[in-house]
N, C-alpha and C positions, 0 to 999 in steps of 0.2 A: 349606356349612361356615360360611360369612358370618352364618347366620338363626342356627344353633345358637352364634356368639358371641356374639351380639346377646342370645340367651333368656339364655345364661349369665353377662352381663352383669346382666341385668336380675336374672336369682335372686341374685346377691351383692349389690345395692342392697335387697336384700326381706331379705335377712341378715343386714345391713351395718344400718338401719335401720327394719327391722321393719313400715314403714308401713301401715297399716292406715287404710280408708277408708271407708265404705258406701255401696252406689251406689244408689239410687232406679231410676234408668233404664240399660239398657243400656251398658258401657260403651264407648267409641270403640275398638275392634279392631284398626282402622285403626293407630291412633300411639295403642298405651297406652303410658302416661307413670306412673302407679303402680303399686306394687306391689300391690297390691288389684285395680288394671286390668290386668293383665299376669295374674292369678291367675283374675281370673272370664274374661276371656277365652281361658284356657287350656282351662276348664272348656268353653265354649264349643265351641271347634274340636274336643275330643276330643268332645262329643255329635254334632257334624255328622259326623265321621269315623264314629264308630260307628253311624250313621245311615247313611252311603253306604257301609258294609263290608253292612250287615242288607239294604239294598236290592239290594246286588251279589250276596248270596250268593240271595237270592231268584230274583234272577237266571240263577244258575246252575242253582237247584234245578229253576226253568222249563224250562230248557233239556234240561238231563235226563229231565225227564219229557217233551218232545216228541221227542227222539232215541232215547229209548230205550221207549219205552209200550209199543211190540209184542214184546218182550221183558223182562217183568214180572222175571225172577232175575237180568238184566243191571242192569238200570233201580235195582234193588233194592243189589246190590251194589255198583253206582257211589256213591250214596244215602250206602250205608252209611261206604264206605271217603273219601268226601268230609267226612262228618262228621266221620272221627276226626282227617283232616288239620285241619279246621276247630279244632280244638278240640288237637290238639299246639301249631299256628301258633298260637292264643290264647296258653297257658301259655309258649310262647317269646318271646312280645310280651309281653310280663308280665313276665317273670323278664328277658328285656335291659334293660328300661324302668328297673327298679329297679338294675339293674348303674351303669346310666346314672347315675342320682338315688346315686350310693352315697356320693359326696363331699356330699352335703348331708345335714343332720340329717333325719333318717325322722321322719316325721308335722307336721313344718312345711310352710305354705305353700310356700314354698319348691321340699320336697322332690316335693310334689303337682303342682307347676304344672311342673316338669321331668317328673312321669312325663308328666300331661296330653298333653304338647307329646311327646315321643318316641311313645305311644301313638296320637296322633293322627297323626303323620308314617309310622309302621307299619302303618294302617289302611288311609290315602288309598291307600298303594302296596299293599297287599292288596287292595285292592279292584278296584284297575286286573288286578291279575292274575288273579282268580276272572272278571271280564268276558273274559277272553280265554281262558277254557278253554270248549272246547267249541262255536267260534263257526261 
């Protein structure tokens, strides 16, 4: 609850003052300090996120096929019915994300760097959960 007042802090300074900066190099993740830093490493954390969601479910898909390979219609329908969850849970991580962003103006920084950051904290924990099916 602490980290999401801390981001909702920082998106009302990016609202509040607009600031805008250009970063040559990576910016510090660590302790971003602008609103420009606080936006590119939103962007950030939601690729690594969506990064360990692609590796997790890969994961999963692995797994399915060595538990289930001598049963090809099992193997098959697991497959199938994995994918469709995969992809409701997408469209619901999406659709809260922007519930979330809904007090800030849609298509500013701002409002991107809250979906970023709810999307990214949705992922991490999806992904912990697809590694634990099937172990």
């Amino acid at each position: 609850m602490k980290q999401r007042s801390v981001v909702l802090a920082a998106l009302v300074g990016i609202v509040a003052f607009g600031t805008e900066t250009s970063f040559a190099a990576e910016p510090d993740c660590a302790k971003p300090s602008l609103s420009q830093e606080i936006y590119e490493c939103s962007k950030i954390k939601r690729t690594e996120a969506d990064t360990m969601l692609n590796e997790a479910y890969k994961r999963l898909s692995d797994r399915i096929h060595t538990q289930y390979k001598s049963n090809n219609n099992l193997e098959k329908t697991l497959r199938n019915d994995v994918i469709q969850a995969q992809n409701a849970w997408t469209r619901l991580r999406d659709a809260d994300c922007k519930v979330e962003a809904f007090v800030v103006e849609t298509g500013s920084q701002a409002f991107e760097t809250t979906v970023n950051h709810c999307a990214a904290e949705k992922s991490f924990s999806r992904s912990t959960y697809l590694d634990q099916l099937f172990e």
